[in-house]
ZALO-738382 format. One record per residue: residue number from 1; residue in one letter; y, z, x of N, C-alpha, C, O in turn. Coordinates in Angstrom, 1 decimal, m for minus. Each point is the difference from the previous one (the first is absolute). Layout:
  num  residu    n.yy    n.zz    n.xx   ca.yy   ca.zz   ca.xx    c.yy    c.zz    c.xx    o.yy    o.zz    o.xx
  NUM       A       Y       Z       X       Y       Z       X       Y       Z       X       Y       Z       X
...
END
This chain:
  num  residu    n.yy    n.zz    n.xx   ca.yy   ca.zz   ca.xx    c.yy    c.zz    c.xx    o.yy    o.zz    o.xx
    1       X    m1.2     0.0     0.8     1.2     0.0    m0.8     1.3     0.0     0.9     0.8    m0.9    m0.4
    2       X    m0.5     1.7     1.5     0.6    m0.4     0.9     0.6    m0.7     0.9     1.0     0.0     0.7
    3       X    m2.3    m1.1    m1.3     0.6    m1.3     0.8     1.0    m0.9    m0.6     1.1    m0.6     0.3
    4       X    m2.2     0.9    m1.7     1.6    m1.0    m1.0     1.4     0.7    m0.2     1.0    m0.7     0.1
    5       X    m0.8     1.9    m0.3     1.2     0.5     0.3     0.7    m0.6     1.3     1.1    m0.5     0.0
    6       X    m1.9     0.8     1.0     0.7    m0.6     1.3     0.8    m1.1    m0.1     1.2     0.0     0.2
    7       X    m2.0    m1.3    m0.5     0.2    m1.2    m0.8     1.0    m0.4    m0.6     0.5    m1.1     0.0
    8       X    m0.3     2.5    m0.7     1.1    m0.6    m1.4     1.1     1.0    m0.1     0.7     0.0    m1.0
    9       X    m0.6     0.8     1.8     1.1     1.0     0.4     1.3    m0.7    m0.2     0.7     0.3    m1.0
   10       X    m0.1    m1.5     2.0     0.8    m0.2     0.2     0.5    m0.7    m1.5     1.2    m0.2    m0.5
   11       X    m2.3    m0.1     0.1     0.7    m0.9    m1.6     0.3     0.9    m1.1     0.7    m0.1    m0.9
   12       X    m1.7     1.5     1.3     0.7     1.2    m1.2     1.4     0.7     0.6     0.8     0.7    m0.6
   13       X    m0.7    m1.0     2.0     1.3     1.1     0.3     1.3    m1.1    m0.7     1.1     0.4    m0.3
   14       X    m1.5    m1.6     0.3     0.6    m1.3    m0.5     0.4     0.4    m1.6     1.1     0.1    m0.6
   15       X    m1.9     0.0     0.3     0.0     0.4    m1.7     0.8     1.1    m0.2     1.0    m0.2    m0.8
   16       X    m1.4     1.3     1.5     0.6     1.4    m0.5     1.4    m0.2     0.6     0.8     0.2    m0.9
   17       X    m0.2    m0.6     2.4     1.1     0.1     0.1     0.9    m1.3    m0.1     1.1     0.0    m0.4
   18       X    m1.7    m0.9     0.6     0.7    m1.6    m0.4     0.3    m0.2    m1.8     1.1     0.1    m0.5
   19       X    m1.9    m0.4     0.0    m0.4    m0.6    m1.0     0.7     1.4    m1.6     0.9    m0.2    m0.7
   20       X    m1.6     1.1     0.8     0.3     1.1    m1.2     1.2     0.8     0.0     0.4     0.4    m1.1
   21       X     0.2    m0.2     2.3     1.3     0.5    m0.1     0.9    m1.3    m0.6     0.7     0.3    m1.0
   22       X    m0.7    m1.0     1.3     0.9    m1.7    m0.5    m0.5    m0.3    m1.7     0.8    m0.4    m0.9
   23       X    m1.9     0.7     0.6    m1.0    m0.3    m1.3     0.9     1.1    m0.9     0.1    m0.2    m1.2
   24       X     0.4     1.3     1.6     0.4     0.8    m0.8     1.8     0.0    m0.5     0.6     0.3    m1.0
   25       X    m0.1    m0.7     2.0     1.3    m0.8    m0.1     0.2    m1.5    m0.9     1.0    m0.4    m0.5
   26       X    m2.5    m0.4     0.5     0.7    m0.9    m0.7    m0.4     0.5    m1.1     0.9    m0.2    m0.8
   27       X    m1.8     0.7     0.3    m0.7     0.0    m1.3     1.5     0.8    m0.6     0.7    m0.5    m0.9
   28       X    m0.4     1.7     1.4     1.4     0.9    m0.8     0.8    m0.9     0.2     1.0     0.3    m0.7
   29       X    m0.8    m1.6     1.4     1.2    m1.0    m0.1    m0.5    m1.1    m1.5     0.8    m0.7    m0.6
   30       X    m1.9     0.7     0.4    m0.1    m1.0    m1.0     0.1     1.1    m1.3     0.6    m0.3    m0.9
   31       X    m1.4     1.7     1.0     0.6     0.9    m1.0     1.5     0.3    m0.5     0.4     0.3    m1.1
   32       X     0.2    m0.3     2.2     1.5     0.1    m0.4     0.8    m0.9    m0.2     1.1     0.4    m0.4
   33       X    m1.3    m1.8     0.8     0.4    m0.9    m0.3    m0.2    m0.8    m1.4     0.6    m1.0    m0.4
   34       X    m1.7     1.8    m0.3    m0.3    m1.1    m1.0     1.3     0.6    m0.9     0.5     1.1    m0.1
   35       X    m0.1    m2.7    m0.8     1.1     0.1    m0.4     1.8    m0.2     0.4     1.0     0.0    m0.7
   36       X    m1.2    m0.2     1.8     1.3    m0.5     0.5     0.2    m1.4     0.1    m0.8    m0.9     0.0
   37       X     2.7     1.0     0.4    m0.3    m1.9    m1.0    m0.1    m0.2     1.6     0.6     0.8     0.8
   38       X    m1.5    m2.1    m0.2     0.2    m0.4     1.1     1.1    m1.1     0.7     0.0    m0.4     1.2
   39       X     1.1     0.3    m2.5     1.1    m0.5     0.9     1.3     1.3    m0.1     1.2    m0.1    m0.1
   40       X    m2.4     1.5     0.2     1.7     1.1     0.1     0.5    m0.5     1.9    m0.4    m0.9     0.7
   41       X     1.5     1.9    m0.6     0.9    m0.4     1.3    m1.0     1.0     1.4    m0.1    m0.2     1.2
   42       X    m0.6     1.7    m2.5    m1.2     0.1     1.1    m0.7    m0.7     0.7     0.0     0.0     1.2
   43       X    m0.9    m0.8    m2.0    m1.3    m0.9     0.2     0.5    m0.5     0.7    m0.3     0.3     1.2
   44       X     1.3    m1.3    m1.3     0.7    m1.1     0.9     0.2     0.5     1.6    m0.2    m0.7     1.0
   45       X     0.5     2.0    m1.1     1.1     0.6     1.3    m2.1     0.7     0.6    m0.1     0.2     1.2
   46       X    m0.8    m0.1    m1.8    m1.3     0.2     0.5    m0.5    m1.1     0.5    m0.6     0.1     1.1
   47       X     0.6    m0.9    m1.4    m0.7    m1.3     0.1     1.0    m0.7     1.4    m0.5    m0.4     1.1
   48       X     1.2     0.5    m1.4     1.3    m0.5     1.2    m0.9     0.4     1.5    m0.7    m0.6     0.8
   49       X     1.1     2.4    m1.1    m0.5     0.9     0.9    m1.0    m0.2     0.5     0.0     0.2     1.2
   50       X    m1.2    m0.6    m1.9    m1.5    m0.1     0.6    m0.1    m1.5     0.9    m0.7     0.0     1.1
   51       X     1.5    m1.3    m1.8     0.3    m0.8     0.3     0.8     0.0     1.7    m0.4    m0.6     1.1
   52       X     1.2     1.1    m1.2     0.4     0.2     1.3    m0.9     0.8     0.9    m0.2    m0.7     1.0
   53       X    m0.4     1.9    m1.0    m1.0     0.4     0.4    m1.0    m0.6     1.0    m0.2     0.1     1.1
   54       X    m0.2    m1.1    m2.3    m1.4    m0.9     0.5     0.6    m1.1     0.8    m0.8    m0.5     0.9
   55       X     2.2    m0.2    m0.9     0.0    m0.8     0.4     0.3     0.4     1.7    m0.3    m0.7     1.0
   56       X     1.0     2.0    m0.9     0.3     0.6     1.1    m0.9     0.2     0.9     0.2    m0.1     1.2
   57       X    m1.7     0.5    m1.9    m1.1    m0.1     0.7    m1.0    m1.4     0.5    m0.8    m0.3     0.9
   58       X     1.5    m0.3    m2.1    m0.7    m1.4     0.7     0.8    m0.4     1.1    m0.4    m0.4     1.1
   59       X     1.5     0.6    m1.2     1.1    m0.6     1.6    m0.7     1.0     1.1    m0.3    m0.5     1.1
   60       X     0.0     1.7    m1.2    m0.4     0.9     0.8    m1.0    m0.3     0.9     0.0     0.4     1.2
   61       X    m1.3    m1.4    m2.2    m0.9    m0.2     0.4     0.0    m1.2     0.4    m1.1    m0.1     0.6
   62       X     1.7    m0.8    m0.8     0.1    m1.4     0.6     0.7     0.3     1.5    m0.6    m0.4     1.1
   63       X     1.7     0.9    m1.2     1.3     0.3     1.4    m0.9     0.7     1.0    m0.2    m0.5     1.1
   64       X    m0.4     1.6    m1.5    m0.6     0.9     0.7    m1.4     0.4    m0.2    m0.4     1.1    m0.1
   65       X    m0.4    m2.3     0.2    m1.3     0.1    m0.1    m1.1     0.7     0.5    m0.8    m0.5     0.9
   66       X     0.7     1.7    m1.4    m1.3     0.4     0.9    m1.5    m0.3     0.1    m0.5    m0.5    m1.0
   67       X    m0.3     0.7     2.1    m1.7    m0.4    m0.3    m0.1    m1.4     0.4     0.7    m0.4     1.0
   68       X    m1.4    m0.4    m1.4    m0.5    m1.3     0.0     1.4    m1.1     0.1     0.2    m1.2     0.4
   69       X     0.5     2.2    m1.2     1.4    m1.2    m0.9     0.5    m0.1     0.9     0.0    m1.1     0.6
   70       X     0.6     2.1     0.0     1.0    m0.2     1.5    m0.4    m1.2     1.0     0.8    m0.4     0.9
   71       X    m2.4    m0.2    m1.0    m0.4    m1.3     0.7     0.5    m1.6    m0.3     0.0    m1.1     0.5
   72       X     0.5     2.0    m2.1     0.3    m1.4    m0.5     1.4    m0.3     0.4     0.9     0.8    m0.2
   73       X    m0.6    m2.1     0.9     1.8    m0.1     0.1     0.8     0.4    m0.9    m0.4    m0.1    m1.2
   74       X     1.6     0.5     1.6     1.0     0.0    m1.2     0.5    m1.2    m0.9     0.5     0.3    m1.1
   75       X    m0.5    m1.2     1.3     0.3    m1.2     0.0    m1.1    m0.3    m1.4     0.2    m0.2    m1.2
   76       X    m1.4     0.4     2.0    m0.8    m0.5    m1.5    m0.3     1.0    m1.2    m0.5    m0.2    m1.2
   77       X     0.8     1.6     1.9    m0.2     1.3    m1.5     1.5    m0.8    m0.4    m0.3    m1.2    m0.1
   78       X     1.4     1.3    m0.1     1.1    m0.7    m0.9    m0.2    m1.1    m0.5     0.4    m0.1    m1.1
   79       X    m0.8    m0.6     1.7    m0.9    m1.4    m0.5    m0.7     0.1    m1.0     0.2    m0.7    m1.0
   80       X    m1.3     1.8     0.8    m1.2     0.2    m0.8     0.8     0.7    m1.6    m0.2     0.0    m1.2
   81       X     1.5     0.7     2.2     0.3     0.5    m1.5     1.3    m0.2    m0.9     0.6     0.5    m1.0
   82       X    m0.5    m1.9     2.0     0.7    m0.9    m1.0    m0.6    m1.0    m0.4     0.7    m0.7    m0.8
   83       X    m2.0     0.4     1.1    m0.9    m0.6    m0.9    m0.7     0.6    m0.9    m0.6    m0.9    m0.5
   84       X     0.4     1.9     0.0    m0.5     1.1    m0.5     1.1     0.1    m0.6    m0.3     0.6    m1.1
   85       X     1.7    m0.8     1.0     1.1     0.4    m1.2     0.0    m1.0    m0.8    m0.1     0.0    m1.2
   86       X     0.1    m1.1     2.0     0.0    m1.6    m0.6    m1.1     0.0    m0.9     0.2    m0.2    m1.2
   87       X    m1.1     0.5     1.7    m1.4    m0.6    m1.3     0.1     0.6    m0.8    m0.2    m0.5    m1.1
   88       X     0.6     2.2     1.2     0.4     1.1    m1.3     1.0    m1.3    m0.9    m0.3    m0.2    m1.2
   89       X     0.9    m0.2     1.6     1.4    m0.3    m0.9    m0.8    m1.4    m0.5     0.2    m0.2    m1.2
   90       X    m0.9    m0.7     1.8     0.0    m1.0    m0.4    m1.5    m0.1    m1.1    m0.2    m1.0    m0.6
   91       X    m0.3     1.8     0.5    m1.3     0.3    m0.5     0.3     0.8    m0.9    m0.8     1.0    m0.1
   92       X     1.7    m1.0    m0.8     0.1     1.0    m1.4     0.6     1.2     0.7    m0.4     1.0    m0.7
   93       X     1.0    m0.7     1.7     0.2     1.2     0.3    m1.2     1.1     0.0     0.2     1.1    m0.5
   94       X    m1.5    m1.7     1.1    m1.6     0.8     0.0     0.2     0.3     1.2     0.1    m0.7     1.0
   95       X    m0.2     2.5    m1.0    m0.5     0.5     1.3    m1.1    m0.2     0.9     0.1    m0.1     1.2
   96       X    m1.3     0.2    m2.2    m0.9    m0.7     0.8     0.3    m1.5     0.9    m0.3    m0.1     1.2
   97       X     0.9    m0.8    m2.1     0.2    m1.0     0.6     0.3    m0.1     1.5    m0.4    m0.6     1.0
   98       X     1.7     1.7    m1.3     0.8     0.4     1.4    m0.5     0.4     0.8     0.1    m0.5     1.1
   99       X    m0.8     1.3    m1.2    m0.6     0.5     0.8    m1.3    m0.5     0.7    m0.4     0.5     1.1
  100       X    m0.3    m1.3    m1.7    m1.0    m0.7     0.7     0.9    m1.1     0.8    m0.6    m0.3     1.1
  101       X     1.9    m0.5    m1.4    m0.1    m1.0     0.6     0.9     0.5     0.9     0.6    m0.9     0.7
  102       X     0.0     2.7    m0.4     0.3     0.5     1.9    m0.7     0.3     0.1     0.1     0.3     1.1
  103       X    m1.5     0.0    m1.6    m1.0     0.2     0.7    m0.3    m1.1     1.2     0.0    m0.1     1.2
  104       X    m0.5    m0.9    m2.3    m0.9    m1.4     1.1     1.3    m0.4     0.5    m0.3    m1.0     0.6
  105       X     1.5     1.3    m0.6     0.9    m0.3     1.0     0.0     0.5     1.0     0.0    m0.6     1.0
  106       X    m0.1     2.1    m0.9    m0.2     1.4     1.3    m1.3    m0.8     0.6    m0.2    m0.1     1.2
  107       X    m0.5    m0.3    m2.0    m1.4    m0.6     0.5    m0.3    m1.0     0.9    m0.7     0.1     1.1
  108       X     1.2    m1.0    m1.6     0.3    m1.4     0.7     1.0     0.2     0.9    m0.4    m0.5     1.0
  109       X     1.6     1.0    m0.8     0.8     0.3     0.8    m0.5     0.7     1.6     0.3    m0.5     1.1
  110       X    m1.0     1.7    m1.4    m1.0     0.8     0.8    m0.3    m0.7     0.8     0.3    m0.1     1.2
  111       X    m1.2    m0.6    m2.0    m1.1    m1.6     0.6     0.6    m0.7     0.7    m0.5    m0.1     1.1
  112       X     1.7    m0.6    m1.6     0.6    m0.9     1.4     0.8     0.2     0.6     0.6    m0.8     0.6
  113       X    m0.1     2.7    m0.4     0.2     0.8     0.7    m0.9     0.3     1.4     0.3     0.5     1.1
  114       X    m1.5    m0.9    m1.5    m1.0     0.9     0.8    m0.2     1.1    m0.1    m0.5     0.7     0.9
  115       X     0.7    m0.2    m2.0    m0.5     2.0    m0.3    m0.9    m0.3    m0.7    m0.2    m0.7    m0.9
  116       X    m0.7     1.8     1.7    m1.3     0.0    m0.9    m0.1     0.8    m0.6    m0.2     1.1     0.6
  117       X     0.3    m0.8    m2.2     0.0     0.9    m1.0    m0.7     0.8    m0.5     0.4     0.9    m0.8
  118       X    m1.9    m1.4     1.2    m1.5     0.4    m0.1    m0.4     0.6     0.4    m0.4    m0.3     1.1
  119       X    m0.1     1.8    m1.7    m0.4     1.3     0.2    m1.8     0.0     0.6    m1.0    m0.2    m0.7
  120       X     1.0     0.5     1.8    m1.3    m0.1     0.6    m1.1     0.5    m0.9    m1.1     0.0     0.4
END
């Protein structure tokens, strides 16, 4: 029995400190939210906020790449995620879309970069 604990430790400490503390914040955010109109000047000024947030962290991680990314040139992570804005916009505005097509941009880019992206 031991062993599988061992095993699967890191995915319960995942659970208990990643995952359930966050699970309990949205769920009282969709509790207390139900009912509000979603064009008040709150929502808007939330949405803004999260908005700027995420985008700060995508520059964070493109500019200042750690891990693997930092192999990729700068040249082509900007590349990837202005192809990745483009296809968002030109594709119904679908995140998926966008997101797959900076992906195989980071991809292909990598590639005739010469970085090898490929986890042993």
């Amino acid at each position: 029995m031991s062993g599988i604990v061992t095993e699967l430790w890191p995915y319960i400490v995942l659970i208990l400190v990643g995952y359930l503390p966050n699970e309990v914040w949205r769920m009282l955010g969709v509790a207390v939210s139900h009912g509000v109109d979603e064009n008040s000047e709150l929502l808007i000024w939330v949405r803004a906020v999260a908005t700027a947030v995420l985008a700060g962290v995508v520059a964070q991680l493109v500019v200042d790449a750690p891990g693997a990314l930092a192999l990729v040139p700068l040249s082509v992570r900007l590349a990837a995620l202005a192809i990745g804005f483009l296809t968002f916009l030109v594709i119904k505005r679908s995140v998926f879309a966008g997101v797959m097509g900076g992906q195989a941009a980071m991809l292909i880019g990598g590639y005739l970069s010469g970085v090898s992206l490929m986890v042993p």
